[in-house]
N, C-alpha and C positions, 0 to 999 in steps of 0.2 A: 585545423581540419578535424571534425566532427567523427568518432567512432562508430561503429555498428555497434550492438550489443553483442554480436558474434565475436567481433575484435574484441570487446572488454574482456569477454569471458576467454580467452585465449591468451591474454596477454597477463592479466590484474589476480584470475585467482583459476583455482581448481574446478571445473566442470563436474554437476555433479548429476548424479540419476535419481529421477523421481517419478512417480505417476501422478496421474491428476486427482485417484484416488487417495495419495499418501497425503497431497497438498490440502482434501476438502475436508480428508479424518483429523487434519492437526488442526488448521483453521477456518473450517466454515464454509459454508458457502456464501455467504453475503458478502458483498464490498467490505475491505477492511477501512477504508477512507470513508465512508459516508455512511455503512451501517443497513446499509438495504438490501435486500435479496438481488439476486443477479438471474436476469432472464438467461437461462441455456439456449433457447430456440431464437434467441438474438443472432446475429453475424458475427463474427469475432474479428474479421478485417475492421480495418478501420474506414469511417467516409463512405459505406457501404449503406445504404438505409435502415434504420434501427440500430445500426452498431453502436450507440453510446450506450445500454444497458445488456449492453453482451458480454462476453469473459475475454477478460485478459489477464496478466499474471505480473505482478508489480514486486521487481526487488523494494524493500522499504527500506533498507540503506542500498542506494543505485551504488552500481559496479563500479560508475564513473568517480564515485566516493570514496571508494576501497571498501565497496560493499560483500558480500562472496553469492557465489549460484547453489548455498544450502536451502537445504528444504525452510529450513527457519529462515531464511531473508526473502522468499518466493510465497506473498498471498494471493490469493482472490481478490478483484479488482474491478469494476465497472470499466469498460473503455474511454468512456469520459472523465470519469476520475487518475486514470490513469495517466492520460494523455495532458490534463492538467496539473497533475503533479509535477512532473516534469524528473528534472533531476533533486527533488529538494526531497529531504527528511521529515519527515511528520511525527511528533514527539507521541505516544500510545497515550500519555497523562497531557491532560490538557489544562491542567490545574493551575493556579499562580504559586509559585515558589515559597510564597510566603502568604499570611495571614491578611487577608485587605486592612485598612486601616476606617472602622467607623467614624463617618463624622461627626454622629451621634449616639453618646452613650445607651448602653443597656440601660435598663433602669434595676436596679436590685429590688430582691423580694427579698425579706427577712423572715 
């Protein structure tokens, strides 16, 4: 059986208080998932017309994870990014772990 995010936060961790001004002073107002500005004069319901560049608020480690309802796990979010995220983590370094491997040498300069 599926949880509410009300039951996560009730059950999994501490509830905690923030305004929407503490959330936009720490990180931004663009989508944290895609990087683009987030219309305010959007819908924020979802499925409502225009609602996929409206504001939503995305834990980035979800509750369902043993995420927590701090200010630091609660960003700005597109509603379509949101909603396609789902419950997964998105690493902030998108990098490869390690160094690719060229299949062709540098050439040196002397």
């Amino acid at each position: 059986m599926p949880l509410n995010s009300k039951v996560h936060i009730e059950r999994f961790t501490e509830p905690c208080m923030y305004s929407l001004f503490e959330i936009f002073f720490l990180h931004g107002t663009s989508c944290h998932i895609c990087k683009l500005p987030i219309d305010f004069s959007a819908p924020r319901q979802a499925f409502v017309p225009g609602w996929e560049k409206g504001l939503q608020f995305d834990h980035v480690i979800p509750l369902s994870r043993g995420g927590s309802d701090q200010i630091e796990n609660v960003k700005p979010s597109h509603g379509l990014c949101n909603l396609s995220k789902g419950n997964k983590i998105i690493s902030e370094n998108k990098q490869p772990r390690y160094k690719p491997i060229r299949s062709v040498p540098r050439a040196k300069y002397y």
